[in-house]
Structures are given as structure tokens and as C-alpha cells.
N, C-alpha and C positions, 0 to 999 in steps of 0.2 A: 314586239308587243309591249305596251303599258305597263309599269309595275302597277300588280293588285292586291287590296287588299281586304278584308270578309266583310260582307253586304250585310242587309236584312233577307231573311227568308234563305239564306245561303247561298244569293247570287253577288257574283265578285262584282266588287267597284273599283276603283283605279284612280291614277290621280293626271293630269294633263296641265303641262309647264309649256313656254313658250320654246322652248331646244327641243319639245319632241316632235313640234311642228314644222312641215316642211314649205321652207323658207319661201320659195318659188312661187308655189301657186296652192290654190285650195281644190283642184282637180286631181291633185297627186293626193295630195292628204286625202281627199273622197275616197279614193281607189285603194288607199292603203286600208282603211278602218271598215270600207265595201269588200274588202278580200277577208279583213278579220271574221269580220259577219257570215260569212260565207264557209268558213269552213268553222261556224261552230252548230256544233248538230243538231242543238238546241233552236235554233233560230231557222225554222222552215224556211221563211219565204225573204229574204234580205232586200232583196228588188224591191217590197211592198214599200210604198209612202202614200202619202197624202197631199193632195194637187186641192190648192184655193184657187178659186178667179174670185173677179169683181166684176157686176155688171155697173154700168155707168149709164143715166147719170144717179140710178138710183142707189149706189153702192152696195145693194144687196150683193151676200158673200155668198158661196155655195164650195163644198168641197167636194173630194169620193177619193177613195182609194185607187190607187192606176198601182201598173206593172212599169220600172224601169225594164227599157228594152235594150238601154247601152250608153255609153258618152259617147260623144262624136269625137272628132280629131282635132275636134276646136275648142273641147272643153266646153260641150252643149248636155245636157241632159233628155235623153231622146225617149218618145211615147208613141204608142200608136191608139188610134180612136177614131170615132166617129166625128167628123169636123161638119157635117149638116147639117145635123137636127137635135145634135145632143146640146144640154145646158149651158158645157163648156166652151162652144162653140159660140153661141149666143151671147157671154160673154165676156170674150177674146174679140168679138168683131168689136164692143165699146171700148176694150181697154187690155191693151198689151200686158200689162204686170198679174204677174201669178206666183204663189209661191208655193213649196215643196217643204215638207218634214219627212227625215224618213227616222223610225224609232228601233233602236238594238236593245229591247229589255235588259236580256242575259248577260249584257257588255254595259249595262248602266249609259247607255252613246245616243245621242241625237244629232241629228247635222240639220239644218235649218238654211234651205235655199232662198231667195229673192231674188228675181229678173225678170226677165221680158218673152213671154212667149212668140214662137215665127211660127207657120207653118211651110211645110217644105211644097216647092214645086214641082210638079208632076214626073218630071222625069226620076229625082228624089226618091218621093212617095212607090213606084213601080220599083226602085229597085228593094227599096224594104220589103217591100208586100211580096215580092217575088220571096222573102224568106222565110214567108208565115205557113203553118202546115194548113194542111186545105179545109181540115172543121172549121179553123179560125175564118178562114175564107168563105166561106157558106154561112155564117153566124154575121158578117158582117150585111151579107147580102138580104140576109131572111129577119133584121133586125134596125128596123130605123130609132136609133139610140134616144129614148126621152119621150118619145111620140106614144101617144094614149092608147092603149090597148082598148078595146069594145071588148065587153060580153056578148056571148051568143046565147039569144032569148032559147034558144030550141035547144040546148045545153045547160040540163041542170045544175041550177048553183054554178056555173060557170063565171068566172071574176076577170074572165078577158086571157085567161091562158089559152084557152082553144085556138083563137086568132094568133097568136103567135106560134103554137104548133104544127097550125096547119099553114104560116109562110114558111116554117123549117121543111116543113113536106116537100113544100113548090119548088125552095129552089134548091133542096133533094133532086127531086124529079127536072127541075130544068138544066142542071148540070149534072145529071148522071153520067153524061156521055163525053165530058169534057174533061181532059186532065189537068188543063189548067187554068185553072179558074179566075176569069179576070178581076180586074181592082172596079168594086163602086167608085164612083166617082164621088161619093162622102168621107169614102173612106182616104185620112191622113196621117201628118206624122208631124208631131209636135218636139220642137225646142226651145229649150229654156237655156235661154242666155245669161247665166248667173251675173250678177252685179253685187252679190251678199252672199255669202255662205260662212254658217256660224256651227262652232262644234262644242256639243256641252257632254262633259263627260262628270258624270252624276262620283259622286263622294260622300261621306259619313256627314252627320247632324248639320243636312242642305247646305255647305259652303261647296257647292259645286264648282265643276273648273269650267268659266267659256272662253272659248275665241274666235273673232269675228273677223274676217277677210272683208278689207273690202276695195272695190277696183277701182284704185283711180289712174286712169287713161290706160295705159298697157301695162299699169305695176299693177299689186294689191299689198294691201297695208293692213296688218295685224292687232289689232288692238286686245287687252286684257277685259273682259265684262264681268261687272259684278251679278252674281250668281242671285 
């Protein structure tokens, strides 16, 4: 771990030099600073980040919060989602590039991805989804991601929740009887091909520390960023 030393509000900050980063790849350094994250108790949800696309050609941006679901083997950033109807979806089909912040308060740490979103093909996709517990699997199916909910006039004050609890009912009741619950065919798995990964590790009166990977051809090359 980092040598640290006393934050504002009494959260630790630390300092980040180019020997404590590992030399290789920024897939390892991830995993070391996502293992930090992870075992401080303070920090619920370590997976959470923040996914941008761009739609093209109007470059309108749009973010949301996703769940990392793992790296691949190839040093990919893996997601699962709705790839039909959701936002992200709509635009990923104009333009590949999307990028990822995930934020450690408690650790003063940011990492700052940029790359190329894929989506995996179906044989792929079936073996993830074979890993998802079966709520997850029933929410995918009773849930077209983005797509307008209607109010029901005969339901007071109703603001369009009812039609969505009553597709959780349907395919309740359509898959009661089935243990395994097949994959929507919207339902996919998104990777993110880093091309950029930047680590800023937060320090006293803002001279923060960054450093910025970045890939060229089968190397990645390290630069110093001013803060």
C-alpha cells in the first residue's frame, strides 16, 4: 500500500511516484488499487464507476452509473446491460469510444479509463448470463431498458409504475415453472478495450499525483500529468 498521510475531514491521502507503478501494464496496477478498494470497509461498493458514451453525429454525451462485473483475460473491462433499447446502446451503434471513471473517496484514488466499447457474441453473452442469479434474470426480461413507461388512466395518480409491475408479474408468472431462465436476446455484455488509463491519487493543497498509460501498439508508456 501507498505511504499516507492526514487528509481533510480525516480521510488519508497518499502520495503516487512513478516506482510505485507497475511497469508492465495498467491492468495490474487496476487490480492492485481495485483489491485496495475492496478491502476497505469504508468503501461499499468499489465496482461502482461511471460509463460515458457519445452519440454521433450529434455528440450529445450521456453517462449512468454500471456495476463492474470483472476484467477479462485480455485486460477488458467487462459490463452487463441491456444492448436493445437502453441509451447506451443507441449510442455505441454511432460510436465505439466510451469512457469509465471509477472514484475511491476514502483512498483519495481515481483511475480514468478511455477505449473502445465491443459487444460480445452470443455464445460469450450465454456463458455470462448463465452466471447471473435468476432476479437478475427476470428484471432483464420484464424491463425494456430506456423505453417509456405509460400511466394507467384507471390507477390513481399512477406515473407509469403500475406497467412496469405488472411486466414483473408476467414474467413472474411466465417463468414460474422454469429453472432456467433463458437470456433476452437484448440482453449483453459489454467490453471496454482500454487505450488510456489514468491514476490520480489526490494529495495535500491540490498538487495531486497522475499517471497516464497509454498504449502504443503492444507497449504502454507512462507519462507524469500535471495535476
Amino acid at each position: 500500500m501507498f505511504p499516507r498521510t492526514g487528509g481533510a475531514a480525516g480521510l488519508p491521502k497518499g502520495t503516487l511516484s512513478l516506482t510505485d507503478l507497475d511497469q508492465s501494464s495498467p491492468i495490474l496496477q487496476f487490480k492492485n488499487w481495485f483489491s485496495i478498494a475492496k478491502d476497505e470497509a469504508c468503501i461499499a461498493d468499489p465496482e461502482v464507476c461511471t460509463l460515458s458514451t457519445a452519440h454521433l453525429p450529434s455528440g450529445r454525451i450521456s453517462s449512468r452509473v454500471v456495476q463492474l462485473k470483472g476484467i477479462s483475460d485480455e485486460g477488458e473491462f467487462v459490463f452487463f446491460s441491456n444492448f436493445g433499447t437502453s441509451r447506451k446502446a443507441i449510442d455505441l451503434a454511432s460510436n465505439e469510444h466510451v469512457a469509465l471513471v471509477f472514484y475511491w473517496g476514502a483512498l483519495h484514488r481515481q483511475v480514468r479509463v478511455e477505449g473502445k466499447g465491443r459487444l460480445c457474441d452470443d455464445d460469450e453473452r450465454q456463458q455470462y448470463f448463465s452466471t447471473t442469479l435468476r432476479r437478475s434474470r427476470l428484471c432483464s426480461w420484464a424491463s425494456p431498458q430506456s423505453a417509456v413507461l405509460q400511466p394507467d388512466g384507471q390507477v390513481p395518480e399512477d406515473d407509469g409504475r403500475s406497467q412496469l409491475d405488472a411486466r414483473a408479474a408476467e414474467t413472474e408468472k411466465r417463468f414460474e415453472d422454469v429453472d432456467d431462465v433463458p437470456m433476452p436476446s437484448t440482453w449483453g455484455v459489454l467490453r471496454v478495450v482500454p487505450g488510456r488509463i489514468e491514476f490520480w491519487q489526490g494529495r495535500g493543497e491540490r498538487l495531486h499525483d497522475r499517471f497516464v498509460y497509454i498504449r502504443e501498439g503492444e507497449v504502454w508508456k507512462i507519462e507524469r500529468l500535471s495535476p
